[in-house]
MDAnalysis code that builds the backbone (N, CA, C; Angstrom):
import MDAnalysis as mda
import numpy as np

u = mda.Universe.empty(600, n_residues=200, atom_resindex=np.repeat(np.arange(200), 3), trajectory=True)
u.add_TopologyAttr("name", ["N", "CA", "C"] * 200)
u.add_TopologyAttr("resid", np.arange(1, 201))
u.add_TopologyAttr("resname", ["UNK", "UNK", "UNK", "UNK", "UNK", "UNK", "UNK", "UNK", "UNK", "UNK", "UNK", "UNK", "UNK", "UNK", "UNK", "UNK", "UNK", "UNK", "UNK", "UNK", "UNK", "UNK", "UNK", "UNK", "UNK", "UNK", "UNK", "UNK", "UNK", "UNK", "UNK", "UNK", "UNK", "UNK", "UNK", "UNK", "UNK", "UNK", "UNK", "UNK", "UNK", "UNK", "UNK", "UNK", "UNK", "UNK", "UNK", "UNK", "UNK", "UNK", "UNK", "UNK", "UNK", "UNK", "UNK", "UNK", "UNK", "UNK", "UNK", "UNK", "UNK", "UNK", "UNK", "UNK", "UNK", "UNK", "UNK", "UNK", "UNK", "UNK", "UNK", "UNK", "UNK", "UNK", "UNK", "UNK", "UNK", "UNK", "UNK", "UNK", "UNK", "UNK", "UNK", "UNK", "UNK", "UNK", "UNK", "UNK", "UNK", "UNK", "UNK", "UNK", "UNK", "UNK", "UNK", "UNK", "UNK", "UNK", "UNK", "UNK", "UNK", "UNK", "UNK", "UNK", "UNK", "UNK", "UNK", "UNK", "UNK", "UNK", "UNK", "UNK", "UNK", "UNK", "UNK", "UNK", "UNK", "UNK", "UNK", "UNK", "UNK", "UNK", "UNK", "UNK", "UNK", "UNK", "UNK", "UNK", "UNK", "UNK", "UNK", "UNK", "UNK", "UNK", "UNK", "UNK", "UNK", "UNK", "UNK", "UNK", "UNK", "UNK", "UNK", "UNK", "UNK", "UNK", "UNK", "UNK", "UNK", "UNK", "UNK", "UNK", "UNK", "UNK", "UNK", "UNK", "UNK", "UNK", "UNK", "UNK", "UNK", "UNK", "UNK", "UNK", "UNK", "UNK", "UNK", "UNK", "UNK", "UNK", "UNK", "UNK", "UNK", "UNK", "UNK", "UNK", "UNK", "UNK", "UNK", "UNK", "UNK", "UNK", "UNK", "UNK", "UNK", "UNK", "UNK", "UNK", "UNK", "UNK", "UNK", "UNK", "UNK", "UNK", "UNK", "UNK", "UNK", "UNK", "UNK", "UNK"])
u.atoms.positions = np.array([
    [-9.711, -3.175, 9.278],
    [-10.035, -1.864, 8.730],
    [-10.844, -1.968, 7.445],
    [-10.369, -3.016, 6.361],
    [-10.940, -3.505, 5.515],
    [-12.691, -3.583, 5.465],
    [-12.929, -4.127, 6.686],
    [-14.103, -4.605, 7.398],
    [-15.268, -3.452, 6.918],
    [-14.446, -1.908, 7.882],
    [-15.377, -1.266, 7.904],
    [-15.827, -0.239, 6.723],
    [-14.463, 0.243, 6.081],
    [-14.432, 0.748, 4.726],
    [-14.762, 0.388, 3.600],
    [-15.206, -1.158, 3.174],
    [-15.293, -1.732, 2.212],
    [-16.368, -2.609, 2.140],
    [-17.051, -3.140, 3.205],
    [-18.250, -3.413, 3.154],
    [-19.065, -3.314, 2.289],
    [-19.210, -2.291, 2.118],
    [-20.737, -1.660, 1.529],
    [-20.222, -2.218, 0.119],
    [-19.481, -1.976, -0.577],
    [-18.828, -1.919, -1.930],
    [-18.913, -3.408, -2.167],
    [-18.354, -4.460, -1.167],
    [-18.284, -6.042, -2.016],
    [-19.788, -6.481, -1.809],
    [-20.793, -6.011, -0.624],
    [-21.872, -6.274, -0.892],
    [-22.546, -6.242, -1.826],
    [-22.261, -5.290, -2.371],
    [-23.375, -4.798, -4.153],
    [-23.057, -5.758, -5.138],
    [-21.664, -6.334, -4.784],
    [-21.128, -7.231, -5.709],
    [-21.571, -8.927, -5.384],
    [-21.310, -9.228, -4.229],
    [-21.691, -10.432, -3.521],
    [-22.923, -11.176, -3.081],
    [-23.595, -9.908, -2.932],
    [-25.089, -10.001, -2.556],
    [-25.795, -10.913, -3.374],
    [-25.675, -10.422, -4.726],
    [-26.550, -10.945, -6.285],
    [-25.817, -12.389, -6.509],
    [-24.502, -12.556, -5.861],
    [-24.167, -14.180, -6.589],
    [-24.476, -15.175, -5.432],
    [-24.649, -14.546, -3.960],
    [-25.127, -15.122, -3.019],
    [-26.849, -15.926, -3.604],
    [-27.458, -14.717, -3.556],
    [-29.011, -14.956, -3.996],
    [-29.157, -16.058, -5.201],
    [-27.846, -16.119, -6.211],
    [-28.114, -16.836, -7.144],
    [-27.662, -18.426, -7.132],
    [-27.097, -17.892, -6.121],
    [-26.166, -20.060, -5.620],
    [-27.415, -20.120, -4.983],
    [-28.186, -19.347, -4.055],
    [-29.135, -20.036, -3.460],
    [-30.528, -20.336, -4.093],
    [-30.999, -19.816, -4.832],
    [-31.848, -19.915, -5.677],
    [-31.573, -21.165, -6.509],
    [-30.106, -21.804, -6.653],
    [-29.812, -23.214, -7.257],
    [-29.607, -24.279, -6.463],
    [-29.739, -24.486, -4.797],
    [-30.170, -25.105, -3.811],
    [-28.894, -25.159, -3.435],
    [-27.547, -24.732, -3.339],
    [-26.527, -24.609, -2.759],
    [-27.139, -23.995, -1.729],
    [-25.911, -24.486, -0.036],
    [-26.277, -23.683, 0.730],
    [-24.635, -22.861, 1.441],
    [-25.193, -21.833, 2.395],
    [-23.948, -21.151, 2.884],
    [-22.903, -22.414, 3.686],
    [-23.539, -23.206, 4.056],
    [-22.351, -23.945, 4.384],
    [-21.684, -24.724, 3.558],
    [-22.154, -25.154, 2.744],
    [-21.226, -26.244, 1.918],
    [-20.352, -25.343, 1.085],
    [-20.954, -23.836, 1.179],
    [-19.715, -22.972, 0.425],
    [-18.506, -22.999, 1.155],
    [-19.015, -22.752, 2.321],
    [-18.079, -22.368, 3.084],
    [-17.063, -23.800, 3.338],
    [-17.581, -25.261, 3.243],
    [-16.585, -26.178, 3.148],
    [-15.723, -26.223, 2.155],
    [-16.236, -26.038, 1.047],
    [-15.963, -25.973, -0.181],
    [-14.254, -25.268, -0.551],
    [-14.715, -24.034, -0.113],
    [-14.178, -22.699, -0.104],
    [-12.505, -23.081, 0.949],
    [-13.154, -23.685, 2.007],
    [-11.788, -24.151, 3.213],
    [-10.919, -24.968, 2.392],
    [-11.639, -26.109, 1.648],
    [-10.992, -27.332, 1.423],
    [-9.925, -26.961, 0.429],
    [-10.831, -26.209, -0.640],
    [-9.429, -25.392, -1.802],
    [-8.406, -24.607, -1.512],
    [-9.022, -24.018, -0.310],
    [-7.988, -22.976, -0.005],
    [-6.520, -23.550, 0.832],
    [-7.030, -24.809, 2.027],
    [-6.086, -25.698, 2.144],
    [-5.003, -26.273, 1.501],
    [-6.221, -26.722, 0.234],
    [-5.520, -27.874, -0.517],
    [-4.392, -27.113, -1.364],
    [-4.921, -25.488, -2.052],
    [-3.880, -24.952, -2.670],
    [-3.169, -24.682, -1.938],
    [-2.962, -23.750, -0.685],
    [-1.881, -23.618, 0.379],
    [-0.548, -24.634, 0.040],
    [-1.168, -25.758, 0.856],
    [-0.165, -26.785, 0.924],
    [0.290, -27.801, 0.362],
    [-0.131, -27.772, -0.957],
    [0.342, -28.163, -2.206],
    [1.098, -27.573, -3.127],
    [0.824, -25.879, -3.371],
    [2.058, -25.907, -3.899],
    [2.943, -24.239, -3.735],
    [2.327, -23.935, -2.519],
    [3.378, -23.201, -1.819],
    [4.623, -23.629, -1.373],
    [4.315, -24.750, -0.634],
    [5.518, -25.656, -0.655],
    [6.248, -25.873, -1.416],
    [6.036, -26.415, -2.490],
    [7.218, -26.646, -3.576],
    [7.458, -25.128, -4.767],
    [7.105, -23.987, -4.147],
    [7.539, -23.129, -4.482],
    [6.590, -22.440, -5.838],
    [5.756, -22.665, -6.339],
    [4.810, -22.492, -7.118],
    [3.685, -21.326, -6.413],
    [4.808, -20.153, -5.859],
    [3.837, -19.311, -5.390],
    [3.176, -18.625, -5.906],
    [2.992, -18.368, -6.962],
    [2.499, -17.048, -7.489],
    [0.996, -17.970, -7.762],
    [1.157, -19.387, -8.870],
    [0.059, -20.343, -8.929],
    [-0.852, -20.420, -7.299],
    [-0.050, -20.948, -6.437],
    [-0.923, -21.086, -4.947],
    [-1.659, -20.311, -5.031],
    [-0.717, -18.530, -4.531],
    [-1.283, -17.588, -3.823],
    [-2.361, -16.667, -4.832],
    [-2.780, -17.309, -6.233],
    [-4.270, -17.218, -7.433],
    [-5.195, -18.329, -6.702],
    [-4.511, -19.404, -6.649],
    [-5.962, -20.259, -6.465],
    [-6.405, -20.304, -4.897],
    [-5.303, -20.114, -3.714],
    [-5.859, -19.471, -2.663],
    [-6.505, -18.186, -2.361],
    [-6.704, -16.719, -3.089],
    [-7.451, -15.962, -3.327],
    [-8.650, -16.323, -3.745],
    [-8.392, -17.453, -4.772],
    [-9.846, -17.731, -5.484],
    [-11.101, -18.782, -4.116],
    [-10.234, -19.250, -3.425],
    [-11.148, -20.263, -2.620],
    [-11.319, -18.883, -1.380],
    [-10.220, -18.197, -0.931],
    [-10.807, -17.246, 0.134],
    [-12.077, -16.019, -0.587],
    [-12.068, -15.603, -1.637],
    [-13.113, -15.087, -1.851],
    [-14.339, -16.058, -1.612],
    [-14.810, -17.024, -1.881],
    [-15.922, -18.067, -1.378],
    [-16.503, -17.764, -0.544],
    [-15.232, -17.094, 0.985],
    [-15.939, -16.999, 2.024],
    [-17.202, -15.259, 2.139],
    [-16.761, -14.291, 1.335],
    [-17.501, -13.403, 0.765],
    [-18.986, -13.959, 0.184],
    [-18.879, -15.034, -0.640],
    [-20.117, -15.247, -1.189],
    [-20.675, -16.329, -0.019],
    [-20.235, -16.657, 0.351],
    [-20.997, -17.665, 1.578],
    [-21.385, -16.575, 2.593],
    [-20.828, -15.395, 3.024],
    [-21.407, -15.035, 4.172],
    [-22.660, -13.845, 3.447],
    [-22.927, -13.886, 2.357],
    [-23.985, -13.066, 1.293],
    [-24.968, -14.431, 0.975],
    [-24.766, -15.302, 1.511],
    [-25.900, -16.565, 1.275],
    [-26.302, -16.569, 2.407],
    [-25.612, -16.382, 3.620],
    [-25.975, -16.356, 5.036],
    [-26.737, -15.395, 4.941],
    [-26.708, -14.248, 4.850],
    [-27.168, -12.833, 5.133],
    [-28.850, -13.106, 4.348],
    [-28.664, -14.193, 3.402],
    [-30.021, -13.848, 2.603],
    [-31.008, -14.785, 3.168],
    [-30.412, -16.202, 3.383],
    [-31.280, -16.817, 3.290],
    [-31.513, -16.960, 5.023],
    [-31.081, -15.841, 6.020],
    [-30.887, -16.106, 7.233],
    [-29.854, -16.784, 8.082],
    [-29.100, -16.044, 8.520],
    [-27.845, -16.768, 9.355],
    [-28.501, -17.713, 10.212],
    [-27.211, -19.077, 10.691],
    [-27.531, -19.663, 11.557],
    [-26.566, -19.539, 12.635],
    [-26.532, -20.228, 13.938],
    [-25.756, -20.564, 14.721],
    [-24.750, -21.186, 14.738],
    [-25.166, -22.392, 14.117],
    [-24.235, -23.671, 13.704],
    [-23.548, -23.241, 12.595],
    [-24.135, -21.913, 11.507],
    [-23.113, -21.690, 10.117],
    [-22.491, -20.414, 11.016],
    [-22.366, -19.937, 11.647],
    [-21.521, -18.845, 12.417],
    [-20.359, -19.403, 12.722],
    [-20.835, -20.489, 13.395],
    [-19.289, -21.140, 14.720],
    [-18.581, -22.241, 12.911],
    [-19.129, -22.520, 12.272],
    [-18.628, -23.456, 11.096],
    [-18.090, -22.160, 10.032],
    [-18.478, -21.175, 9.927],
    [-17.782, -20.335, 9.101],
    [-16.349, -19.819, 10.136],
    [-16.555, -19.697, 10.824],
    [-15.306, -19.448, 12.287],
    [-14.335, -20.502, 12.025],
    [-14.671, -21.357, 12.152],
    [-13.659, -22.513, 12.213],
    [-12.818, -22.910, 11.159],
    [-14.014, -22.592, 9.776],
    [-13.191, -22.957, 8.379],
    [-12.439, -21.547, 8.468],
    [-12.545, -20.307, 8.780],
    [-11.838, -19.450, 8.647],
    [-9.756, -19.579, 9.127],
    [-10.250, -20.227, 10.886],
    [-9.371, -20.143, 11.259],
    [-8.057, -21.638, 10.713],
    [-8.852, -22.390, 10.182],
    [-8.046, -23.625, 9.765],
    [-7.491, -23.377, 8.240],
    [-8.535, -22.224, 7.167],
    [-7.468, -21.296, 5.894],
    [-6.262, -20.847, 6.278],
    [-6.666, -19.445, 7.347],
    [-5.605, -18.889, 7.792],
    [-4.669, -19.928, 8.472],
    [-4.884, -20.745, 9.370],
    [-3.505, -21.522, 9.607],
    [-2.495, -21.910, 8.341],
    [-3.386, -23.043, 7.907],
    [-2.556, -23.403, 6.600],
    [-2.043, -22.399, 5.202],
    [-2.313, -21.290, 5.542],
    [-1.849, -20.509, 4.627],
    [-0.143, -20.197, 5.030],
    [-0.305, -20.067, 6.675],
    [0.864, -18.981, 7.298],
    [1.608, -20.519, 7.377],
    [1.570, -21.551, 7.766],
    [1.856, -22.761, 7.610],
    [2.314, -22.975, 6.458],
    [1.929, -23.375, 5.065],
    [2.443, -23.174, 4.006],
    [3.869, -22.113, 3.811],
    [3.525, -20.943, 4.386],
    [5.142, -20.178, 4.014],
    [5.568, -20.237, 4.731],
    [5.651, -20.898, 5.939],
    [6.619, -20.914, 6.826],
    [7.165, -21.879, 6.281],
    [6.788, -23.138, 5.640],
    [7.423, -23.761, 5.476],
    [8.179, -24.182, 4.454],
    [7.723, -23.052, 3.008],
    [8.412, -22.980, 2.462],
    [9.725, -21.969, 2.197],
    [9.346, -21.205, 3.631],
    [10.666, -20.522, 3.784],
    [11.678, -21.176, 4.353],
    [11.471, -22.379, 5.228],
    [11.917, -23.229, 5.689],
    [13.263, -23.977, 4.730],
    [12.367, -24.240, 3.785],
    [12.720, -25.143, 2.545],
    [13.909, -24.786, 1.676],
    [13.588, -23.103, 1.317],
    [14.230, -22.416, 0.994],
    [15.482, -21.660, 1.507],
    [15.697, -22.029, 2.949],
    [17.021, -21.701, 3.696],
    [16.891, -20.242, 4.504],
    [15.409, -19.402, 4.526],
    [15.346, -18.795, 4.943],
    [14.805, -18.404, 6.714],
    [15.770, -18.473, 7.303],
    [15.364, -19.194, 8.309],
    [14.477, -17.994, 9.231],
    [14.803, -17.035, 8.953],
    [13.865, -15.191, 9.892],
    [12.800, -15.709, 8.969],
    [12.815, -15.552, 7.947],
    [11.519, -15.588, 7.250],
    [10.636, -16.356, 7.840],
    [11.136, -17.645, 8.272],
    [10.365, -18.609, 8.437],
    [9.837, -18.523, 10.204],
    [10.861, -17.719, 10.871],
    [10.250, -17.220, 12.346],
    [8.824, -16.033, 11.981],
    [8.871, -15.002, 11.194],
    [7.944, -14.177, 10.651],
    [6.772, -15.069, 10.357],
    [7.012, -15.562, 9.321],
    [5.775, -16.559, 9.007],
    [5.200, -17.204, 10.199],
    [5.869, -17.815, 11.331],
    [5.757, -18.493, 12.878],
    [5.027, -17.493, 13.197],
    [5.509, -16.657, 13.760],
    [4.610, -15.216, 13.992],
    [3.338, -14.971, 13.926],
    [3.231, -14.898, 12.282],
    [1.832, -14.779, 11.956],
    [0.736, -15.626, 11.752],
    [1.335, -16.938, 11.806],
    [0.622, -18.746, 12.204],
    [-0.207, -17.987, 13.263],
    [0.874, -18.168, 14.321],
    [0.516, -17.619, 15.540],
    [-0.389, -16.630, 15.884],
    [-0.272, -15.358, 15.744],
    [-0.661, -13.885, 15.975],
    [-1.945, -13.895, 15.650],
    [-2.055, -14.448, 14.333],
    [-3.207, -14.399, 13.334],
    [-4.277, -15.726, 14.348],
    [-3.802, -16.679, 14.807],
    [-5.031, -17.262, 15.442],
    [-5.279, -16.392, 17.037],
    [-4.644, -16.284, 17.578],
    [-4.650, -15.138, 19.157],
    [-5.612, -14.161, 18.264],
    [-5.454, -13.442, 17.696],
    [-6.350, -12.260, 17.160],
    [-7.984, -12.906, 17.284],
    [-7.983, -13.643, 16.481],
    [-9.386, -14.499, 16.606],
    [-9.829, -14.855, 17.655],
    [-8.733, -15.095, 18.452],
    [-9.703, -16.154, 19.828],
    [-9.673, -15.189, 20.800],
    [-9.260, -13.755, 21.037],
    [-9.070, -12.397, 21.850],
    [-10.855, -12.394, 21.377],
    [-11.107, -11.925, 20.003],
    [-12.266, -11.297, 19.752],
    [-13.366, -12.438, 20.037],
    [-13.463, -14.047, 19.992],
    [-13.973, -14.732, 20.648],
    [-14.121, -15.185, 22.145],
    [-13.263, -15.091, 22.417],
    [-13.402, -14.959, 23.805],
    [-14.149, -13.820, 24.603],
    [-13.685, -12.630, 23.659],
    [-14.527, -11.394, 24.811],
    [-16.281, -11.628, 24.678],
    [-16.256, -12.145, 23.206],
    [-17.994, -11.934, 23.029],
    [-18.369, -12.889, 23.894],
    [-17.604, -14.307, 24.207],
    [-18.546, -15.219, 24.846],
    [-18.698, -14.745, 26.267],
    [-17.858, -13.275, 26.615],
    [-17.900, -13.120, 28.241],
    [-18.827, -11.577, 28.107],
    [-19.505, -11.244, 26.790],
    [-20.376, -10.442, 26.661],
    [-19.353, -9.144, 26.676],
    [-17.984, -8.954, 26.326],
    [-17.393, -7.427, 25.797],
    [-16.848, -7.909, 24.798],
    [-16.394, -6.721, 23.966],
    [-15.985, -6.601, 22.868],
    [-14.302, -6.346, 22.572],
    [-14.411, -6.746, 21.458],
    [-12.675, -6.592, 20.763],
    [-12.213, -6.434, 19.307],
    [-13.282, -5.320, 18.703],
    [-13.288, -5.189, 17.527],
    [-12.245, -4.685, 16.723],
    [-11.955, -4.505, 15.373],
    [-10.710, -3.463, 14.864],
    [-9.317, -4.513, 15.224],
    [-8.430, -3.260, 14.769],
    [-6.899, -3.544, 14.505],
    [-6.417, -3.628, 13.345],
    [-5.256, -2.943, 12.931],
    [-4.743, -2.856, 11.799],
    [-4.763, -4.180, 10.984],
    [-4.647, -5.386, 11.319],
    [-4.094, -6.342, 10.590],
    [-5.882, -7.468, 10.798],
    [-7.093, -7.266, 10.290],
    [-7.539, -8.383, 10.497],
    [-7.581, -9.036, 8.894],
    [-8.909, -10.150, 9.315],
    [-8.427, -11.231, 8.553],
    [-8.239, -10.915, 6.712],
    [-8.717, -9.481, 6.704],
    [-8.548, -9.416, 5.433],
    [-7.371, -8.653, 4.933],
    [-7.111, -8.265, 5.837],
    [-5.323, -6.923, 5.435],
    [-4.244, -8.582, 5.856],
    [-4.466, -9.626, 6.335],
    [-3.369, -10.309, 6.397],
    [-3.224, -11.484, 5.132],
    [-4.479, -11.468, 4.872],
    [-4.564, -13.175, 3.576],
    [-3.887, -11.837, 2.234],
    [-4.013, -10.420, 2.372],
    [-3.814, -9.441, 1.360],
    [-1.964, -9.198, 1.166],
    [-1.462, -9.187, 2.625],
    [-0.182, -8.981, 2.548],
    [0.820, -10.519, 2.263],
    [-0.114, -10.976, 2.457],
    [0.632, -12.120, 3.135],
    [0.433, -12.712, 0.932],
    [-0.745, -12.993, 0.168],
    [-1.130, -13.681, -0.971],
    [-0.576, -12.608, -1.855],
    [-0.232, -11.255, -1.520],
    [0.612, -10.376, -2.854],
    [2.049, -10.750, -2.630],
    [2.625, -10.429, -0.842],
    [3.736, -10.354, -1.300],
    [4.394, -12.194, -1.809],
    [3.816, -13.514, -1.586],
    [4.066, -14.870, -2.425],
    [3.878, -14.569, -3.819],
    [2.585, -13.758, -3.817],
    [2.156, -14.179, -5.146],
    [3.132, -13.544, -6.324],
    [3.609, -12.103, -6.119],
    [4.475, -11.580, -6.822],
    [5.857, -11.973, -6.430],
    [6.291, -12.487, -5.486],
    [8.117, -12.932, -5.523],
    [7.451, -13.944, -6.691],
    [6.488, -15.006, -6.520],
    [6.512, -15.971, -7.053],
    [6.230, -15.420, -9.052],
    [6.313, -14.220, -9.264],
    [6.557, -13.780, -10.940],
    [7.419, -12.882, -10.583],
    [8.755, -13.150, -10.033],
    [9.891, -13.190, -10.120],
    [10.693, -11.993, -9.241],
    [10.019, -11.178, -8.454],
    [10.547, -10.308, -7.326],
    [11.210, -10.396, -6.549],
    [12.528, -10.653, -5.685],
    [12.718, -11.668, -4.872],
    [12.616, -10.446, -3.721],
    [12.634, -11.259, -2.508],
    [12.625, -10.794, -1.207],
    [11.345, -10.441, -0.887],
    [10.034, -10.424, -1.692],
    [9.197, -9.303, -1.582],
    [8.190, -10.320, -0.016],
    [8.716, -11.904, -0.517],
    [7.685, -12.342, 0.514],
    [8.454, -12.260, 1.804],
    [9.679, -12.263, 2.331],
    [10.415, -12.123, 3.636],
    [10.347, -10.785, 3.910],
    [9.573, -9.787, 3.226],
    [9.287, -8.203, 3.549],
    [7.926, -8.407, 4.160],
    [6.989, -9.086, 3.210],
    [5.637, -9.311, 3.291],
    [5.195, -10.135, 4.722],
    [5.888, -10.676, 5.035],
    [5.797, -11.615, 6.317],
    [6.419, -10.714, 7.988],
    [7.524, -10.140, 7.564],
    [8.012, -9.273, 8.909],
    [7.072, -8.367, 8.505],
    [6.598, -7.744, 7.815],
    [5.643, -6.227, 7.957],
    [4.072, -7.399, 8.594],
    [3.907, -7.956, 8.011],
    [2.649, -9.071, 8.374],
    [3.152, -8.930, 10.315],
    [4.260, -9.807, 10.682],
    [4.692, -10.620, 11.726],
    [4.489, -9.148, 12.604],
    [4.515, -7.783, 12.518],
    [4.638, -6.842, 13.458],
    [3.365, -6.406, 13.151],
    [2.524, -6.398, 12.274],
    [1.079, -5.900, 12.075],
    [0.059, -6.721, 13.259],
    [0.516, -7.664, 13.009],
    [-0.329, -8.933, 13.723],
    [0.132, -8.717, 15.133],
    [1.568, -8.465, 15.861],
    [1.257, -8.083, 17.149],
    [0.842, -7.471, 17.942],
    [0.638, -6.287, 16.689],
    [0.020, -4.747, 17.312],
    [-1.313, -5.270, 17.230],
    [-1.990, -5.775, 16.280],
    [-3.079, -5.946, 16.197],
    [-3.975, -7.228, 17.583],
    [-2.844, -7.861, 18.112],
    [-3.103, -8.606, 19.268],
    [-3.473, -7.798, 20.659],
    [-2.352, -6.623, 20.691],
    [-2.541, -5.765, 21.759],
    [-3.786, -4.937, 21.360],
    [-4.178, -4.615, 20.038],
    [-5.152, -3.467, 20.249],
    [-6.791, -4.213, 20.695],
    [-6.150, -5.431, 20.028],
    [-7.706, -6.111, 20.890],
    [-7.658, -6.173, 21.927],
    [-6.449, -6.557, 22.740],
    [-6.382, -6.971, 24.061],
    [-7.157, -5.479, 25.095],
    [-6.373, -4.719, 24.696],
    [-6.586, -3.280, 24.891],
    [-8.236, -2.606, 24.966],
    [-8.910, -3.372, 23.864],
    [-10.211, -3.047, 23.132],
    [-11.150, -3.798, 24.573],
    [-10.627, -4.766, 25.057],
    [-11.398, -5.300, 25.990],
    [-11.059, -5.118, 26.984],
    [-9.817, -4.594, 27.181],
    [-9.979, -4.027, 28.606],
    [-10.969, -2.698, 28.448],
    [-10.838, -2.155, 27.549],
    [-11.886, -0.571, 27.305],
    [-13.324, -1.122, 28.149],
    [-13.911, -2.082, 26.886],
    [-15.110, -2.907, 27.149],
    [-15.413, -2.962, 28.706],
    [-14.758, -3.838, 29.094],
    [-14.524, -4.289, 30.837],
    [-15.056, -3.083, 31.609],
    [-14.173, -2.096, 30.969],
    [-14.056, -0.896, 32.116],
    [-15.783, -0.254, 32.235],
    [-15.982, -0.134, 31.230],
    [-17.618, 0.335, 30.000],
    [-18.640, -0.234, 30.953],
    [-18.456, -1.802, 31.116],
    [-19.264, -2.554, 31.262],
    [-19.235, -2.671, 33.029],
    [-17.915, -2.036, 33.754],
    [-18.515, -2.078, 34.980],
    [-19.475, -1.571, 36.039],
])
């Protein structure tokens, strides 16, 4: 939903720092490695040992990257090869993010929490490969309450604030996540059967 309402607004913002990494011979992909590798590396370094509120700052800070990398794409001309490589670093953030709290709910003795978090490991890659799959068969599977930006949002406030001292807020943040993400599986699923029907 994020997608379509907000667009216009981070462009005005993104656009100008895109143009200016590229104008310094950076390119959209090495942002976009860049951008994966931190966002990994904070994930699962120190979500784990419970340092959420720290993680879920410096994992915001590497997932915004992917904003200015796809405003370097847009300028200096998308490619093919940075499409399917921005795809991939996307889906290997989001793993290790939902990975990270699962397992530090794990850690922490919370054991639903840590099925929720399973959930949205889960849910959150099916969502992606529903809307990949339909394009490679030429229909569509756009929308749903929960994409990739309403989930890194629920999922990096509610760590980031238990982690300055809220408790429960991330085992709320993860079941509201864990049921967003299924609906959001069916409405794609749904979205392409529409397509299908469109297209016969």
């Amino acid at each position: 939903m994020l997608n379509i309402f907000a667009r216009a607004s981070v462009s005005r913002v993104t656009d100008p720092i895109g143009a200016w990494l590229l104008a310094r011979g950076l390119t959209p992909n090495v942002v976009t490695v860049v951008g994966t590798v931190g966002a990994v590396a904070s994930a699962l370094w120190f979500i784990p040992r419970g340092q959420l509120f720290l993680g879920s700052a410096l994992v915001t800070f590497f997932v915004l990257l992917d904003l200015i990398d796809g405003a370097m794409a847009r300028a200096a001309g998308p490619t093919r090869f940075g499409a399917v490589l921005d795809a991939t670093c996307d889906r290997i953030a989001d793993g290790a993010l939902f990975a990270a709290l699962t397992w530090y709910a794990l850690d922490s003795g919370a054991r639903w929490t840590a099925v929720a978090g399973f959930v949205c490991l889960v849910a959150s890659q099916v969502i992606s490969y529903v809307k990949a799959r339909a394009e490679a068969t030429g229909l569509t599977a756009d929308g749903g309450i929960a994409e990739r930006a309403e989930r890194f949002i629920v999922a990096l406030a509610g760590a980031g604030v238990q982690g300055l001292g809220v408790p429960h807020l991330l085992d709320f943040a993860l079941w509201l996540l864990a049921a967003m993400t299924v609906v959001t599986v069916l409405q794609r699923v749904l979205a392409v059967a529409k397509s299908a029907r469109e297209a016969a």
